[in-house]
C-alpha positions in Angstrom: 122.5 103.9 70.9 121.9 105.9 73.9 120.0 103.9 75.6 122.9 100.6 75.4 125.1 103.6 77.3 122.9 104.1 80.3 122.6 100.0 80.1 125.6 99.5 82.6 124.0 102.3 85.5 120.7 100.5 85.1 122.3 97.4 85.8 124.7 98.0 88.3 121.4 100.4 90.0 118.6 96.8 90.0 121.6 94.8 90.9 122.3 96.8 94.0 118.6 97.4 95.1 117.7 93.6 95.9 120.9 93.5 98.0 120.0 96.4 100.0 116.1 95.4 100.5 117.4 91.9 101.6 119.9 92.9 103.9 117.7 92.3 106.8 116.0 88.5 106.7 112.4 87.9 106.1 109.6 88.4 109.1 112.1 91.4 110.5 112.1 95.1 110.4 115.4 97.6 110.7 113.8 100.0 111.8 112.7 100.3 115.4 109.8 103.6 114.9 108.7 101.7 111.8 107.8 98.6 113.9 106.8 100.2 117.1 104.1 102.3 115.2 102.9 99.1 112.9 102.2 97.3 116.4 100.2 99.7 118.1 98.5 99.7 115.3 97.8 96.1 114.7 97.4 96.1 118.7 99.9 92.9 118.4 103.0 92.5 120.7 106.5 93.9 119.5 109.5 92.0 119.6 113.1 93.2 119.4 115.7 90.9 118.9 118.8 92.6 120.7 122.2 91.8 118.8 125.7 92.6 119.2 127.5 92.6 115.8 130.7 90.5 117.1 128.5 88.2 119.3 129.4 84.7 118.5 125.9 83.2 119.7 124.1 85.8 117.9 125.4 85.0 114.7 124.9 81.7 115.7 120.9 82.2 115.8 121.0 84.7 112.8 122.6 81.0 110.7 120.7 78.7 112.6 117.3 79.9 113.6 115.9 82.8 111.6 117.3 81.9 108.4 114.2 78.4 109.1 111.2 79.6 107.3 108.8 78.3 110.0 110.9 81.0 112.4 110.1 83.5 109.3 107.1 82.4 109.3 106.2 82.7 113.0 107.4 86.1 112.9 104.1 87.0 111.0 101.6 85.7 113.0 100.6 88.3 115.6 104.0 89.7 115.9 106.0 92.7 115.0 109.8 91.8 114.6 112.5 94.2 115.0 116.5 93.3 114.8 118.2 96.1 116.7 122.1 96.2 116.4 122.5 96.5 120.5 125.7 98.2 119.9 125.0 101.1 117.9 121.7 101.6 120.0 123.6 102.0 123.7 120.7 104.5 125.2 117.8 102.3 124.3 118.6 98.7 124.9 119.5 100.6 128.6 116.0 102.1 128.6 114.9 98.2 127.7 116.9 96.5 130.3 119.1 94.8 128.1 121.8 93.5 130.3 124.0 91.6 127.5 123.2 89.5 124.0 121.6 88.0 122.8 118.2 89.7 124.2 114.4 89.3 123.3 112.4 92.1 124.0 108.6 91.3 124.3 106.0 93.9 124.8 103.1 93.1 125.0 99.6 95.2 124.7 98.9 96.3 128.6 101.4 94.4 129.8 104.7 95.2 131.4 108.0 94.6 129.2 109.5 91.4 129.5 113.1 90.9 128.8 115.0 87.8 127.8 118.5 86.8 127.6 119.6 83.7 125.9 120.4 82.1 122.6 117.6 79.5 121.6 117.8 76.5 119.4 115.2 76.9 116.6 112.7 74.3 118.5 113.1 77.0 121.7 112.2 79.9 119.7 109.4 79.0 117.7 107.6 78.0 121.1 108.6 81.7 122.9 107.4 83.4 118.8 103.9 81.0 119.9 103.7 82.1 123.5 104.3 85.9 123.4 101.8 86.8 119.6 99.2 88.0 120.1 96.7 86.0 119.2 93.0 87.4 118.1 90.2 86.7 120.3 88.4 83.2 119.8 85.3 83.8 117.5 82.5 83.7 120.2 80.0 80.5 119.8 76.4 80.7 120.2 75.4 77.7 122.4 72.1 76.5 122.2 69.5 76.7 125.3 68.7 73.4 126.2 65.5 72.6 128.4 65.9 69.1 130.0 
């Protein structure tokens, strides 16, 4: 019978958990060291979504752009994502440039930081997630000498 006692924990415990690991929507990290370090690593370029918590049109994008799986998606493919609440991170979105929200940060490898501020509609966002990944070089193709 011991085990039925600890039953309501365990449950309450697993219940919790997924709530927790989902908080933050899929193709984004919360933490900002965790995704700087995994995109020098990958050499890929690091995006950081710059949110304020009572910003209308940043909700709006949270509801109406990265909740489309293509934008999750998109957020794989040569990209490290970050969501960084702009308000409880005064010092660095100054160090970024951030000027007011909703802000895209983009750095790139060897290339100076770029930052933009605006909401996009999904369409608008999956072409900037396209423009700034990093992309792996083209596999090189052996062309064949030719003698005329």
């Amino acid at each position: 019978m011991q085990p039925l006692q600890s039953l309501p924990v365990t449950l309450i415990a697993l219940l919790l958990l997924p709530a927790t690991a989902t908080a933050q929507q899929a193709g984004w990290f919360s933490d900002l060291r965790t995704a700087r370090e995994l995109a020098a690593q990958k050499k890929a370029t690091l995006l950081i979504h710059v949110y304020g918590p009572q910003c209308p049109p940043c909700r709006r994008m949270d509801r109406d752009v990265f909740s489309v799986p293509q934008v999750q998606a998109a957020l794989t493919r040569g990209i490290v994502a970050v969501k960084l609440n702009g308000d409880a991170n005064p010092s660095i979105i100054r160090e970024l440039g951030v000027r007011s929200y909703p802000a895209d940060v983009i750095i790139k490898p060897g290339a100076p930081i770029d930052v933009r501020h605006r909401a996009h509609s999904t369409t608008e966002y999956l072409a900037l997630l396209d423009s700034v990944a990093t992309h792996p070089p083209a596999p090189a193709t052996r062309v064949k000498n030719s003698i005329a």
